[in-house]
C-alpha positions in Angstrom: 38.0 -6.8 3.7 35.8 -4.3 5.1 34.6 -4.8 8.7 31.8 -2.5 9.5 30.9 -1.3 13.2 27.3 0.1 13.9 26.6 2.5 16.7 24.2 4.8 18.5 21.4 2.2 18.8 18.8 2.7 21.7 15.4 3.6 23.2 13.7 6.7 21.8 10.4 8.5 22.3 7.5 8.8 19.3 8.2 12.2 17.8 12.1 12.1 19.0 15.3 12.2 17.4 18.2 9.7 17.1 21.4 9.1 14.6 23.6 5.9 14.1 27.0 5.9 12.8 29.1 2.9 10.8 32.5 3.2 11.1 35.2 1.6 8.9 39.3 1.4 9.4 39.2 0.0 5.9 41.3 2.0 3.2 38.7 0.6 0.7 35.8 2.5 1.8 36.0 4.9 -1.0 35.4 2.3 -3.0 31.8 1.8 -1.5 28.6 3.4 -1.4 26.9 3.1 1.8 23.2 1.9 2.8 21.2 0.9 6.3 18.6 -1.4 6.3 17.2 -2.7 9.3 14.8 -5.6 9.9 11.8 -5.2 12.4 9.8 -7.3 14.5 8.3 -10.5 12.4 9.2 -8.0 9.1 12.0 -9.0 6.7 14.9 -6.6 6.2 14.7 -4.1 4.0 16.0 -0.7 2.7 16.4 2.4 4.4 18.9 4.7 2.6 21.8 4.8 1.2 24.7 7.7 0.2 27.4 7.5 -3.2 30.4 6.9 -2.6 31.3 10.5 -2.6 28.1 11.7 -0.6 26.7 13.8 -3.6 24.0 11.3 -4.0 21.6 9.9 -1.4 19.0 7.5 -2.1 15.5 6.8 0.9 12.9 4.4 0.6 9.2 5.9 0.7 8.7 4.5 4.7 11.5 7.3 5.5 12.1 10.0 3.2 11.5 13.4 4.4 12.2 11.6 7.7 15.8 10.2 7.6 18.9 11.5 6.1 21.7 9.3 5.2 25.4 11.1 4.8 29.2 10.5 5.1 32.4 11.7 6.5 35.1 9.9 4.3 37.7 11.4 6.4 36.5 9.8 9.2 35.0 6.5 7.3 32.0 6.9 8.6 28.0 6.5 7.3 25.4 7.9 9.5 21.7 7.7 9.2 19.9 10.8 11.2 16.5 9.8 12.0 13.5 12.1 12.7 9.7 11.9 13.8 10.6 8.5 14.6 7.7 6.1 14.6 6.7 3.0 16.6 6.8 1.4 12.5 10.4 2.3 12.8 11.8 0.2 15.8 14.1 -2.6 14.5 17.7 -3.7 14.0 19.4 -1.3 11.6 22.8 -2.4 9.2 24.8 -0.9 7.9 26.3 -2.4 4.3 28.8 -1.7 2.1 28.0 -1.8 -1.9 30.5 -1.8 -4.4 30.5 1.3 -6.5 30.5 0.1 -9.9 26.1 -0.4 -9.3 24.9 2.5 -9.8 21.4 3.8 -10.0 19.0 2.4 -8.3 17.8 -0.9 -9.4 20.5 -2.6 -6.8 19.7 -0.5 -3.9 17.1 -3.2 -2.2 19.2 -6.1 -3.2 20.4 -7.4 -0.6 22.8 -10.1 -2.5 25.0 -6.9 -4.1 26.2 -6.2 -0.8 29.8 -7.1 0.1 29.8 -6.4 3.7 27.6 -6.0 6.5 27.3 -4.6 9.9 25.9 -6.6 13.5 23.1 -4.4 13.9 22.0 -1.9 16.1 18.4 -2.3 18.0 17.1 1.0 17.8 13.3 1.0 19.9 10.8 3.5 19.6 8.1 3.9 22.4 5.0 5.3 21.8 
């Protein structure tokens, strides 16, 4: 089991900076690459970014790269998406969710059904 605990959501300006953390106690979180997605207003969830097990890889979707950059402390067992020139487009419910690592590449990336565990969400809201 691995129980997944988002943080850091809130209210942030157009043009402003924020960063969310998932935490894990689980000893299996090695065993995962991490991903958010988030799911806005009347929007279906979809993918954000996500980082290899071992952080060498990181992996955006075209809405946020250049923008947002995904990383983790497995010391700390800990994902955190640093976002940037946050946009009114941005504001949603972000997840966190844990793949296994045997996917690799990126064909399961957006799929929502390859992902073992799952976050509550965080409501991150971006006033313009």
């Amino acid at each position: 089991q691995v129980q997944l605990v988002e943080s850091g959501g809130g209210l942030v300006q157009a043009g402003g900076s924020h960063r969310l953390s998932c935490t894990s106690s689980s000893r299996a979180w090695n065993m995962y690459r991490m991903a958010w997605f988030r799911k806005g207003p009347g929007k279906e969830r979809e993918f954000v970014a996500a980082v290899s097990w071992n952080g060498g890889r990181t992996y955006y979707s075209d809405s946020v790269k250049g923008r947002f950059t995904i990383s983790r402390d497995n010391d700390k067992k800990t994902a955190y998406l640093q976002m940037d020139s946050l946009q009114s487009d941005d504001t949603a419910v972000y997840f966190c969710a844990a793949q296994p690592t045997y996917y690799s590449g990126e064909d399961y990336l957006p799929k929502i059904d390859e992902y073992d565990y799952w976050g509550q969400g965080t409501q991150v809201t971006v006033s313009s």
